[in-house]
CHARMM-style PDB file with segment names, atoms N, HN, CA, C and O in Angstrom:
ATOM      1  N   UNK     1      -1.307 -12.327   0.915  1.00  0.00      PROA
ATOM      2  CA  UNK     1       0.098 -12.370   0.553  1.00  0.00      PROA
ATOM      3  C   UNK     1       0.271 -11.798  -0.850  1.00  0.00      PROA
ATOM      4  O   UNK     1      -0.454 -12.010  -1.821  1.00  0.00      PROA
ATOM      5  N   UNK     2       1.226 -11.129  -0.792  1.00  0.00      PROA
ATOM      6  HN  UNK     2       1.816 -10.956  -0.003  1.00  0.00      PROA
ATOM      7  CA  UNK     2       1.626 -10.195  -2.131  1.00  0.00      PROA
ATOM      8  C   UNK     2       3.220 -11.193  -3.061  1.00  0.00      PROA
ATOM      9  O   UNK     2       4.310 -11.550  -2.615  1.00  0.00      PROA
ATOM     10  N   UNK     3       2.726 -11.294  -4.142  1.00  0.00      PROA
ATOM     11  HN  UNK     3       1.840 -11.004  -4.505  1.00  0.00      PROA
ATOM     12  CA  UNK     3       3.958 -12.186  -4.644  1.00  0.00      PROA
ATOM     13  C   UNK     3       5.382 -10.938  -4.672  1.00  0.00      PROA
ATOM     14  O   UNK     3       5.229  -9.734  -4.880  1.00  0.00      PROA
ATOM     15  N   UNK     4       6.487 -11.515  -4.450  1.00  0.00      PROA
ATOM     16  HN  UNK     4       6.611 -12.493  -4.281  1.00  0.00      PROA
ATOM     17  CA  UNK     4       7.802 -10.489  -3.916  1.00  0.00      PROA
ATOM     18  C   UNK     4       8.086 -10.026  -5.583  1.00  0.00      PROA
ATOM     19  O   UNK     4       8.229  -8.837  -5.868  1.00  0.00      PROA
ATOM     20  N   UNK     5       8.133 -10.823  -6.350  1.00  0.00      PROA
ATOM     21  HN  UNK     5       8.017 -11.789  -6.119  1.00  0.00      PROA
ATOM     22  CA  UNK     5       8.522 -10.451  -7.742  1.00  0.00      PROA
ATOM     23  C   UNK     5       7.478  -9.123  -8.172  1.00  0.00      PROA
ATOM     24  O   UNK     5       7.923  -8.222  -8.882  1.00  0.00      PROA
ATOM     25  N   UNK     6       6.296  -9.103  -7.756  1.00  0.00      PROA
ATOM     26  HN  UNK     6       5.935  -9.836  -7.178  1.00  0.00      PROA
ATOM     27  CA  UNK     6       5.761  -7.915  -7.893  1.00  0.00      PROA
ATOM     28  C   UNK     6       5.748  -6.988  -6.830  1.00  0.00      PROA
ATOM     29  O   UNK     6       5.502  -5.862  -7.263  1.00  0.00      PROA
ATOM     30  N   UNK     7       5.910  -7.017  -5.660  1.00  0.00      PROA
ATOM     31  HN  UNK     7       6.110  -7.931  -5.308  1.00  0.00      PROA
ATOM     32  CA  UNK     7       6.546  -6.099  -4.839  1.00  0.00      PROA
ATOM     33  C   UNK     7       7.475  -5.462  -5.485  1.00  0.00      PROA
ATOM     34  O   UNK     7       7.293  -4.248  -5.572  1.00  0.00      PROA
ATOM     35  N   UNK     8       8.535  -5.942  -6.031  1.00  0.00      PROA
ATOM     36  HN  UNK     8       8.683  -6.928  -5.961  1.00  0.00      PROA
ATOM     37  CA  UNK     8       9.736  -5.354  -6.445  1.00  0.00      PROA
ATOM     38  C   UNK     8       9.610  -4.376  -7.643  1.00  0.00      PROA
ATOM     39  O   UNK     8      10.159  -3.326  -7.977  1.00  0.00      PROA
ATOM     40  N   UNK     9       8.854  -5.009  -8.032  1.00  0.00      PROA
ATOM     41  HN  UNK     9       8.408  -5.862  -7.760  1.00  0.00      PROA
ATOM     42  CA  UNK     9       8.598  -3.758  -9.589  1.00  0.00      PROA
ATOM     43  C   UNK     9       7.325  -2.512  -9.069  1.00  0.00      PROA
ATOM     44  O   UNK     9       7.041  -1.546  -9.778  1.00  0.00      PROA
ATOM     45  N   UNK    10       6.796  -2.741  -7.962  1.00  0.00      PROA
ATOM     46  HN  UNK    10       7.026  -3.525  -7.386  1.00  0.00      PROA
ATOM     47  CA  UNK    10       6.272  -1.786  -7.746  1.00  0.00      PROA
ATOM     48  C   UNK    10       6.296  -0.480  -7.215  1.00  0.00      PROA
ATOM     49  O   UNK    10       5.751  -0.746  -6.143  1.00  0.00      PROA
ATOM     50  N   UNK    11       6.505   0.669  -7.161  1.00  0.00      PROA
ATOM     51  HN  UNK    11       6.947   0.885  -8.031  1.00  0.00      PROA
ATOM     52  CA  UNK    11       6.920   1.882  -6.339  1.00  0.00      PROA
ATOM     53  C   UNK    11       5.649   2.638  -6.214  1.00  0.00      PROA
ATOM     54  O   UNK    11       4.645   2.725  -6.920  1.00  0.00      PROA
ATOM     55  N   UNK    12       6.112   3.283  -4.810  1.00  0.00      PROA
ATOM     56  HN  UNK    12       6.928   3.212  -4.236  1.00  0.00      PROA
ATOM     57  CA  UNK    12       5.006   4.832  -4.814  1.00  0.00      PROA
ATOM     58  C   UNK    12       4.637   5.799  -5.978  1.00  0.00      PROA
ATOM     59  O   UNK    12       5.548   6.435  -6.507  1.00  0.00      PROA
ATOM     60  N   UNK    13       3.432   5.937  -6.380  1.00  0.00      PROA
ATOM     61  HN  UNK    13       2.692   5.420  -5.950  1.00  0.00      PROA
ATOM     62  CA  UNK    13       3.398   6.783  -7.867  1.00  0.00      PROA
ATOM     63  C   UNK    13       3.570   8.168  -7.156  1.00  0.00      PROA
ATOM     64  O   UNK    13       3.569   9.007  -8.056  1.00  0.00      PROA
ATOM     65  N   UNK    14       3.712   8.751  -5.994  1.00  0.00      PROA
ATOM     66  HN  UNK    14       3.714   8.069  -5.263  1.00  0.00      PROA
ATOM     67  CA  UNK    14       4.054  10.229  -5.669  1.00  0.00      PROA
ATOM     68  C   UNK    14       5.561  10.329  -5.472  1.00  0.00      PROA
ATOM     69  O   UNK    14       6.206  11.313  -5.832  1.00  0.00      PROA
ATOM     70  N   UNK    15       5.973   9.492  -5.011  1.00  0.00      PROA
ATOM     71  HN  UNK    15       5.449   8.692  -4.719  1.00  0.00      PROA
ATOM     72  CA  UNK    15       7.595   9.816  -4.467  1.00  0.00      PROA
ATOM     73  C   UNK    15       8.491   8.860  -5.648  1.00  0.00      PROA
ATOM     74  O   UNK    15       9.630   9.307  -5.782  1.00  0.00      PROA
ATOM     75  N   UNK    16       8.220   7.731  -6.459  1.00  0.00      PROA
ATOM     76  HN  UNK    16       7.295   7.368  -6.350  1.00  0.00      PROA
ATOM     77  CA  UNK    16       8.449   6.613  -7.099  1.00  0.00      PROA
ATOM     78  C   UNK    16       9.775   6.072  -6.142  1.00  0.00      PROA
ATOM     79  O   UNK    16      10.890   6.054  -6.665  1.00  0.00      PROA
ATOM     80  N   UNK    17       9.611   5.663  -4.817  1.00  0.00      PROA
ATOM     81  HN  UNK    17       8.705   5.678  -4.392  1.00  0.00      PROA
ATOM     82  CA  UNK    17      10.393   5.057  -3.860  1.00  0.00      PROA
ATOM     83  C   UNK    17       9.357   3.036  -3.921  1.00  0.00      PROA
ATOM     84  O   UNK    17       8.377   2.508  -4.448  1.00  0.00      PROA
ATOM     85  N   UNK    18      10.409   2.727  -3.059  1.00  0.00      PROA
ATOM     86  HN  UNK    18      11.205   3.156  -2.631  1.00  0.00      PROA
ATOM     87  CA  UNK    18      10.122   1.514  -2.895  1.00  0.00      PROA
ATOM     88  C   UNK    18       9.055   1.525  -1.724  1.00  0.00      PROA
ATOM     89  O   UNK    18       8.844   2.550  -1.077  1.00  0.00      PROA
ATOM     90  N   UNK    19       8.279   0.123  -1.443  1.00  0.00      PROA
ATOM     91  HN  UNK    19       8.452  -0.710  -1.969  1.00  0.00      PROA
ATOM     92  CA  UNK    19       6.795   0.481  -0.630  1.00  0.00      PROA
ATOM     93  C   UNK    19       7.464  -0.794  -0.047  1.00  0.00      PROA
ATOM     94  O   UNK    19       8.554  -1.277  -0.351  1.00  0.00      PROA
ATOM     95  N   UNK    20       6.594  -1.205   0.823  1.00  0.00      PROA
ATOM     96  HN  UNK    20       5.708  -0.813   1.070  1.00  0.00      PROA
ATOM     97  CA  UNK    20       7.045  -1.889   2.419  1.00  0.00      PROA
ATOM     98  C   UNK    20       5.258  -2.585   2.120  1.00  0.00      PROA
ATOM     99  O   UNK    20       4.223  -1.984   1.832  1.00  0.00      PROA
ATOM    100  N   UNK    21       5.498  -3.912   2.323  1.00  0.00      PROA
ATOM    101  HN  UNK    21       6.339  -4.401   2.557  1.00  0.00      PROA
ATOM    102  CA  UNK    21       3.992  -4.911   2.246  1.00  0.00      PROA
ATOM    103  C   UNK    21       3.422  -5.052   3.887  1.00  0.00      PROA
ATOM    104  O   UNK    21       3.897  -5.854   4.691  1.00  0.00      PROA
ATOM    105  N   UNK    22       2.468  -4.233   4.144  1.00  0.00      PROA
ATOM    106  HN  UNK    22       2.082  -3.581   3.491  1.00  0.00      PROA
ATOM    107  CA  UNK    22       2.357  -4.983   5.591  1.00  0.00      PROA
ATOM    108  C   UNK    22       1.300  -5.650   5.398  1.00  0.00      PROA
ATOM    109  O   UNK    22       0.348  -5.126   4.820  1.00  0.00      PROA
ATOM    110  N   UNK    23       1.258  -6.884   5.822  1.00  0.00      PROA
ATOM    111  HN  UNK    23       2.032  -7.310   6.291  1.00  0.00      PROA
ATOM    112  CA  UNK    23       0.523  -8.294   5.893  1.00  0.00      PROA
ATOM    113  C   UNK    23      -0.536  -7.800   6.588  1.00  0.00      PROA
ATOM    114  O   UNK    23      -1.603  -7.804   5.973  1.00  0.00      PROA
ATOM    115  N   UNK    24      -0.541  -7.369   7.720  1.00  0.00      PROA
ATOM    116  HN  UNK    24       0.325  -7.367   8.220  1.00  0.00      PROA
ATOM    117  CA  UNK    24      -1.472  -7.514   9.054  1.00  0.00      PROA
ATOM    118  C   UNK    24      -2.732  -6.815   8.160  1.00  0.00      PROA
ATOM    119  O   UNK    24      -3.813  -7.348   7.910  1.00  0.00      PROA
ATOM    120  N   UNK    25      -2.202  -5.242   7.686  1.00  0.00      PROA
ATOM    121  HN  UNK    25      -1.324  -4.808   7.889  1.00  0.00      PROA
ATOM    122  CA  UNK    25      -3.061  -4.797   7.491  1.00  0.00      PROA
ATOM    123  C   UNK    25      -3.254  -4.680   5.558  1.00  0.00      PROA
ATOM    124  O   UNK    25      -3.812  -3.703   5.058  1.00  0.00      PROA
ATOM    125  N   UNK    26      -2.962  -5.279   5.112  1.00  0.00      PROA
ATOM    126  HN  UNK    26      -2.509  -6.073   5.518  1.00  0.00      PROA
ATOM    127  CA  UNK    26      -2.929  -5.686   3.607  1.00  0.00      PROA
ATOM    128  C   UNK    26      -2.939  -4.149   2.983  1.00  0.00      PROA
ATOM    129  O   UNK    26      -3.926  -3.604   2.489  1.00  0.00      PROA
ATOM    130  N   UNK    27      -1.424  -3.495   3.136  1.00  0.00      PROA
ATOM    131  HN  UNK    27      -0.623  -3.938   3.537  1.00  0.00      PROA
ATOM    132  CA  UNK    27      -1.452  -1.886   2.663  1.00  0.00      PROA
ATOM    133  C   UNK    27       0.145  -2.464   2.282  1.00  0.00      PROA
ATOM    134  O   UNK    27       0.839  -3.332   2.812  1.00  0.00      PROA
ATOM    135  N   UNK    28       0.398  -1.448   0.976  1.00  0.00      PROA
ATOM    136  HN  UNK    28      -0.165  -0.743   0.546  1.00  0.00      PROA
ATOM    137  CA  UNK    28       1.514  -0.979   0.690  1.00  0.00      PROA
ATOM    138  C   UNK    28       2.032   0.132   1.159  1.00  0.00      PROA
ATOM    139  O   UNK    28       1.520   1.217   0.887  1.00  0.00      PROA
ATOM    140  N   UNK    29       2.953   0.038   1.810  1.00  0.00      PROA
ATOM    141  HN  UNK    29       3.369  -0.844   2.031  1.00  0.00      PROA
ATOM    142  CA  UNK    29       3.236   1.374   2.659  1.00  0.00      PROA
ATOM    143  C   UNK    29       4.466   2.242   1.877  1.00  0.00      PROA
ATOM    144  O   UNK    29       5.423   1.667   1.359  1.00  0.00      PROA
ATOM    145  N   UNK    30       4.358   3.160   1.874  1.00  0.00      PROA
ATOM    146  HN  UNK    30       3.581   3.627   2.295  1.00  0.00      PROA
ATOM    147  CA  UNK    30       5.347   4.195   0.956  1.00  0.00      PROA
ATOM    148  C   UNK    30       5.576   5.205   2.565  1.00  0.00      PROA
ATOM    149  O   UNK    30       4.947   6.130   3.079  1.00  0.00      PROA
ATOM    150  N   UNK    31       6.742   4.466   2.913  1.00  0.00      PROA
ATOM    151  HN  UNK    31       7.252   3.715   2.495  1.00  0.00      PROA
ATOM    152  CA  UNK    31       7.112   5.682   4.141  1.00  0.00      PROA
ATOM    153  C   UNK    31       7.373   7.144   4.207  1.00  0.00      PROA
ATOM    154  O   UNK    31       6.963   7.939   5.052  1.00  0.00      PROA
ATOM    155  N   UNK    32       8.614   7.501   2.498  1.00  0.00      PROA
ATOM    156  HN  UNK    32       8.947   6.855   1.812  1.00  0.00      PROA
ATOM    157  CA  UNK    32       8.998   8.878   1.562  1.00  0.00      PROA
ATOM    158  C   UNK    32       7.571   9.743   1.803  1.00  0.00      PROA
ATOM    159  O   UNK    32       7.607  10.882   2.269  1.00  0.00      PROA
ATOM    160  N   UNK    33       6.435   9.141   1.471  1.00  0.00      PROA
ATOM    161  HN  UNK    33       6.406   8.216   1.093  1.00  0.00      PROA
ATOM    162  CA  UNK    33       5.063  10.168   0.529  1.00  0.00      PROA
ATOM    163  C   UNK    33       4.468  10.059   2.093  1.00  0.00      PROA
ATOM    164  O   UNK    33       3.854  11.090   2.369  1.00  0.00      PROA
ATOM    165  N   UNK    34       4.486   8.976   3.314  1.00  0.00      PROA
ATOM    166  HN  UNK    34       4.985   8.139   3.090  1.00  0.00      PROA
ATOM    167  CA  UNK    34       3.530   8.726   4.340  1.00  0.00      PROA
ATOM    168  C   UNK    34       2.081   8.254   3.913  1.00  0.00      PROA
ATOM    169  O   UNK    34       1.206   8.268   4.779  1.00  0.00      PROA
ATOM    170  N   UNK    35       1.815   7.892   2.803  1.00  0.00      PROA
ATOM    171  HN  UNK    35       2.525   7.880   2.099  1.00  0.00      PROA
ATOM    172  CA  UNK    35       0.701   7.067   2.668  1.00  0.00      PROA
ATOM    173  C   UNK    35       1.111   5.130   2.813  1.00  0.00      PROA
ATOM    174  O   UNK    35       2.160   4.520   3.017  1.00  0.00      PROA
ATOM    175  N   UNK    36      -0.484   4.654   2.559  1.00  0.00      PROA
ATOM    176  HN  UNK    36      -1.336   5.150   2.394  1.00  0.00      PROA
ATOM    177  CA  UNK    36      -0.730   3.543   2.688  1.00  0.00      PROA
ATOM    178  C   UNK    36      -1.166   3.346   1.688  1.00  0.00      PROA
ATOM    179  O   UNK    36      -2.053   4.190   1.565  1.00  0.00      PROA
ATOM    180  N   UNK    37      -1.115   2.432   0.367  1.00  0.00      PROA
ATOM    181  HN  UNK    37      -0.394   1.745   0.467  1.00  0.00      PROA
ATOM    182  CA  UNK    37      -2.107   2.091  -0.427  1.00  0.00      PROA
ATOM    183  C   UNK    37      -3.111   0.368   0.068  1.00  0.00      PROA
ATOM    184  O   UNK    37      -2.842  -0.766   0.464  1.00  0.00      PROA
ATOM    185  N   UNK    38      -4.146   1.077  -0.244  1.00  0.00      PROA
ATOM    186  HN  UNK    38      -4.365   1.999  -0.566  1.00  0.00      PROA
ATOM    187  CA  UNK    38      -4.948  -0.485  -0.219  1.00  0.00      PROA
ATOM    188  C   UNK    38      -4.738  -2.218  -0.938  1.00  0.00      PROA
ATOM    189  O   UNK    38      -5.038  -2.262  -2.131  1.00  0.00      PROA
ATOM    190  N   UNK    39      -4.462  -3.008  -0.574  1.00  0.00      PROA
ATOM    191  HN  UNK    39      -4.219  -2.971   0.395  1.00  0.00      PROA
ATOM    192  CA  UNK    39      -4.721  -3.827  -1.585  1.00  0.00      PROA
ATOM    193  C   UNK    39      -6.302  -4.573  -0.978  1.00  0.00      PROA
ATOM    194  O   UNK    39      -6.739  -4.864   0.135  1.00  0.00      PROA
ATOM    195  N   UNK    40      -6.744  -4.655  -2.204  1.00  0.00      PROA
ATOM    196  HN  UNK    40      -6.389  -4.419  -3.108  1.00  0.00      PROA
ATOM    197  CA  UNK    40      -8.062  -4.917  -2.285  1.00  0.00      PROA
ATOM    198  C   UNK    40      -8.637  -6.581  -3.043  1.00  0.00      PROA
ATOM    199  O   UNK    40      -8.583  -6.900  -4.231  1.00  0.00      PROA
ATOM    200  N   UNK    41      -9.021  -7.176  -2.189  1.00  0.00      PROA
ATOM    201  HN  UNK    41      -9.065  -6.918  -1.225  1.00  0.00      PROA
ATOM    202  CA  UNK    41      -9.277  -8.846  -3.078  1.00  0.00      PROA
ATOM    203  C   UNK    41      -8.113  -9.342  -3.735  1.00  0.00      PROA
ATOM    204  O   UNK    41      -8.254 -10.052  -4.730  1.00  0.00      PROA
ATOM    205  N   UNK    42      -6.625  -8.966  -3.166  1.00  0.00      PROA
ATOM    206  HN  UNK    42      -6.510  -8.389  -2.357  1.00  0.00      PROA
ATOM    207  CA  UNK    42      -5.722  -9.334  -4.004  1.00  0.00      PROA
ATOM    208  C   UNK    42      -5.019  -8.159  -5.129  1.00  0.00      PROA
ATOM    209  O   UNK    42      -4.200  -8.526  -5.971  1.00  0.00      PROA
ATOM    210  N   UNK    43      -5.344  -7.116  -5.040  1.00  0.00      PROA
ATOM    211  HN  UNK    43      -6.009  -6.818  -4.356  1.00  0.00      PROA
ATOM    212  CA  UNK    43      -5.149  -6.481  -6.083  1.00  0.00      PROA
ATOM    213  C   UNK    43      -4.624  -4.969  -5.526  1.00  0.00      PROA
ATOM    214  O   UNK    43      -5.397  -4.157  -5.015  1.00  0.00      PROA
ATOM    215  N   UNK    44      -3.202  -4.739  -5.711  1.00  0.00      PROA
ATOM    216  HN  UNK    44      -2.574  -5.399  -6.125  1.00  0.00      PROA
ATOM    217  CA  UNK    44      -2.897  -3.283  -5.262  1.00  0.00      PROA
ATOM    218  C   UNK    44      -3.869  -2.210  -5.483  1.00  0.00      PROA
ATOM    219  O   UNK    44      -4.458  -2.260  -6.563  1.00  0.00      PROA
ATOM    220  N   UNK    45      -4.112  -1.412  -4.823  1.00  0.00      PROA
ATOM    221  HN  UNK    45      -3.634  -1.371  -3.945  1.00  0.00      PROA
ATOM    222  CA  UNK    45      -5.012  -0.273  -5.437  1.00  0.00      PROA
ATOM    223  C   UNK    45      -3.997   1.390  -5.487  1.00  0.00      PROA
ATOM    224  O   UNK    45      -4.415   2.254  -4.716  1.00  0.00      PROA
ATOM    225  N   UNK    46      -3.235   1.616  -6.020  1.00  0.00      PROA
ATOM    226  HN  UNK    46      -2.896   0.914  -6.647  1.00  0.00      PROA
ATOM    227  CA  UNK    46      -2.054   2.538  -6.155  1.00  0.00      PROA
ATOM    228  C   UNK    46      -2.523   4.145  -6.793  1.00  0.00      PROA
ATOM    229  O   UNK    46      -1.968   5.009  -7.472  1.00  0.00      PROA
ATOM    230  N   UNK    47      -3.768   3.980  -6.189  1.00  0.00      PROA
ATOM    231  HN  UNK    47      -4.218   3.278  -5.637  1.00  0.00      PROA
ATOM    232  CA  UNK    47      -4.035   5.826  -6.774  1.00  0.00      PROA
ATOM    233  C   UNK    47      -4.143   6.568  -5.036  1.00  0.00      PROA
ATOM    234  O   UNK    47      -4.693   6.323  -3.962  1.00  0.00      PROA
ATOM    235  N   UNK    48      -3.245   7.564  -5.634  1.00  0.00      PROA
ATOM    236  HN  UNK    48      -2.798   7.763  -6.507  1.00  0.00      PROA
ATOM    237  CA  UNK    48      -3.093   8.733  -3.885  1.00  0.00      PROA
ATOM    238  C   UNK    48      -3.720   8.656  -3.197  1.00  0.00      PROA
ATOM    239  O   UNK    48      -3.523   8.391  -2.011  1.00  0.00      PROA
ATOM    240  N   UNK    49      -5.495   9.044  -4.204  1.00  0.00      PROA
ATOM    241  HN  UNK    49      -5.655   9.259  -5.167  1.00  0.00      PROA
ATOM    242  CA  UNK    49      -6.398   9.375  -3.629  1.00  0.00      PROA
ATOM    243  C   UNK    49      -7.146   8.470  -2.882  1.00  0.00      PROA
ATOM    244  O   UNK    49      -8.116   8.884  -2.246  1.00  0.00      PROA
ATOM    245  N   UNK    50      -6.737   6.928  -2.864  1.00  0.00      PROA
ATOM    246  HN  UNK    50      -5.950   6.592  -3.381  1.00  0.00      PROA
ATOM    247  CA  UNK    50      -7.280   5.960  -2.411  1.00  0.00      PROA
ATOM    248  C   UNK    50      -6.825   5.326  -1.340  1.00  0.00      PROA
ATOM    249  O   UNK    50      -7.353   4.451  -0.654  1.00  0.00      PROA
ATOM    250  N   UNK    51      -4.973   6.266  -1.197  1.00  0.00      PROA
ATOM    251  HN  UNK    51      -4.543   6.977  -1.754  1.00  0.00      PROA
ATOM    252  CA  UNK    51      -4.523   5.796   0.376  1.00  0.00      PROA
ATOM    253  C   UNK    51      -4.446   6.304   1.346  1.00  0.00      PROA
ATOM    254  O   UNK    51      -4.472   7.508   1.092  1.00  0.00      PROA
ATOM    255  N   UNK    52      -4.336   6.113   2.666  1.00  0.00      PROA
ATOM    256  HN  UNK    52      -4.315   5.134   2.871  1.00  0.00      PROA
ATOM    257  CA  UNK    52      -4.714   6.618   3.637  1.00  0.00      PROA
ATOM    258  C   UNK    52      -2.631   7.022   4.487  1.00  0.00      PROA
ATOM    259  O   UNK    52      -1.547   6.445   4.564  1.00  0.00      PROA
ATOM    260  N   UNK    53      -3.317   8.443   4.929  1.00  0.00      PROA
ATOM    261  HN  UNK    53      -4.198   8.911   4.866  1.00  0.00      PROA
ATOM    262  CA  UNK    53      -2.037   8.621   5.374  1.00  0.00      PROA
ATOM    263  C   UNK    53      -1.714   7.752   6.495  1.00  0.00      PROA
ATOM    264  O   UNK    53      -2.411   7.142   7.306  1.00  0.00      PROA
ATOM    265  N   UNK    54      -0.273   7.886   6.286  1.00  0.00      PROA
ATOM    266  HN  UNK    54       0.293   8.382   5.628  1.00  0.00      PROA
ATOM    267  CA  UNK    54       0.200   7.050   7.873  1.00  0.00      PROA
ATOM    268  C   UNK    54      -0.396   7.416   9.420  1.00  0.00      PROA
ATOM    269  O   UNK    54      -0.646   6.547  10.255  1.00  0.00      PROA
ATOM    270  N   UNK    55      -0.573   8.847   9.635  1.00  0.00      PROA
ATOM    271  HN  UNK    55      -0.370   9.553   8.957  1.00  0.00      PROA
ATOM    272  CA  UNK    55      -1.094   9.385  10.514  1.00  0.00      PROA
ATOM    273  C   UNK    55      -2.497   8.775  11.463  1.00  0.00      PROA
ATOM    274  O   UNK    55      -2.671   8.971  12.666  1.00  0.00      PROA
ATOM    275  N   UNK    56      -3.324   8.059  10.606  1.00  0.00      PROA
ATOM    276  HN  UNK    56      -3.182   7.900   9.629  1.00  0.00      PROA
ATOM    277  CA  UNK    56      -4.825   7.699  10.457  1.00  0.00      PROA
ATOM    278  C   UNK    56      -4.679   6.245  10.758  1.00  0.00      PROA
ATOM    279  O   UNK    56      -3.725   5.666  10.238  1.00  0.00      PROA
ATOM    280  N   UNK    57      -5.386   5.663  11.424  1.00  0.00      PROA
ATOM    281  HN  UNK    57      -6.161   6.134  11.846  1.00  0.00      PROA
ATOM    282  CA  UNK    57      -5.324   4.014  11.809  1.00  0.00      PROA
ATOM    283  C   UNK    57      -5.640   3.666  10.198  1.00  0.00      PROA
ATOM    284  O   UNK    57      -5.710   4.398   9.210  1.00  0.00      PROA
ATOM    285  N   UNK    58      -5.832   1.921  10.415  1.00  0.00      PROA
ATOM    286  HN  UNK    58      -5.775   1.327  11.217  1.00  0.00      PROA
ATOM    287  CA  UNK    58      -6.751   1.230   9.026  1.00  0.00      PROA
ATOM    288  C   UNK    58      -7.593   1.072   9.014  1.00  0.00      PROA
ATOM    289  O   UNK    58      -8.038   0.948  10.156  1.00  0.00      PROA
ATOM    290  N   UNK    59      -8.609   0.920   7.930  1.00  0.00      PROA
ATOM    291  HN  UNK    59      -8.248   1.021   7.003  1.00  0.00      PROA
ATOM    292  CA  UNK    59      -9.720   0.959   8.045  1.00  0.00      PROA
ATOM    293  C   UNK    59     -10.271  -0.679   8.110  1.00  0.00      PROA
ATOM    294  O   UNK    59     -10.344  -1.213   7.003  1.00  0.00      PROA
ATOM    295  N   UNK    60     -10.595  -1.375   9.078  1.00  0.00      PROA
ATOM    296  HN  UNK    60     -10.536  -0.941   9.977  1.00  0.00      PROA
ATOM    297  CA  UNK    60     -10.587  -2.558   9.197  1.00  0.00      PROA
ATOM    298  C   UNK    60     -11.473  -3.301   7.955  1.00  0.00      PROA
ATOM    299  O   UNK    60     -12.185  -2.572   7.265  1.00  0.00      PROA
ATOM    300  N   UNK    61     -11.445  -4.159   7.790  1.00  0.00      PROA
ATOM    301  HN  UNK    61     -10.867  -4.752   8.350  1.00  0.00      PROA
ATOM    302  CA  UNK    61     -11.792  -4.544   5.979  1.00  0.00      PROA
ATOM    303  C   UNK    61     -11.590  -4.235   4.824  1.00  0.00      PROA
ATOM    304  O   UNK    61     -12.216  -4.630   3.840  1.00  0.00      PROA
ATOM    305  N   UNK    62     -10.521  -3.361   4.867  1.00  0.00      PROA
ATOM    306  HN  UNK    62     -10.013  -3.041   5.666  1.00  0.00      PROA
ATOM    307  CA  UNK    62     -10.538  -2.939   3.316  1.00  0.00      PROA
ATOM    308  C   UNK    62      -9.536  -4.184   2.393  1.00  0.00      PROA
ATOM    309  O   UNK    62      -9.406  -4.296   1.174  1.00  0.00      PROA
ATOM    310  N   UNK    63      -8.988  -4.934   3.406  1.00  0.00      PROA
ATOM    311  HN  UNK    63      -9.093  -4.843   4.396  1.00  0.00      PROA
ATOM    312  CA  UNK    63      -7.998  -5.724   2.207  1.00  0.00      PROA
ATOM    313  C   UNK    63      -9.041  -7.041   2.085  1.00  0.00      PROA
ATOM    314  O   UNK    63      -8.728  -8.158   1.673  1.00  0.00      PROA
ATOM    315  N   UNK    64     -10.521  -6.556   2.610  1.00  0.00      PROA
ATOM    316  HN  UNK    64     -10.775  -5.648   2.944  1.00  0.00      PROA
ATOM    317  CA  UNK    64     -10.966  -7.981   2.256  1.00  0.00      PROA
ATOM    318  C   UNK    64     -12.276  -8.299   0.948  1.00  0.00      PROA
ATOM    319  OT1 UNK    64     -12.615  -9.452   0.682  1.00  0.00      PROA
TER     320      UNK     64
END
């Protein structure tokens, strides 16, 4: 679970749009750019190069 007060201050660093929390698969989703960012042990991981496009399933474990 991602606290909402930091959801809110957070945006996509490619498009700087608002991101979408999906639980199931513990990704910040930026729909604008079509990536996913990781969150990792609790902790957004918000570099490009580290998310996976929408196109591509998840990679099972990474939010763990």
């Amino acid at each position: 679970m991602i606290d909402p007060k930091l959801l809110d201050m957070l945006v996509c660093p490619v498009t700087r749009t608002k991101l979408r929390y999906d639980e199931a698969a513990q990704e910040l989703v930026s729909e604008a750019a079509g990536l996913a960012y990781p969150i990792r042990d609790g902790v957004p991981v918000m570099l490009p190069e580290e998310a996976r496009t929408l196109d591509s399933p998840p990679v099972s474990g990474r939010g763990a």
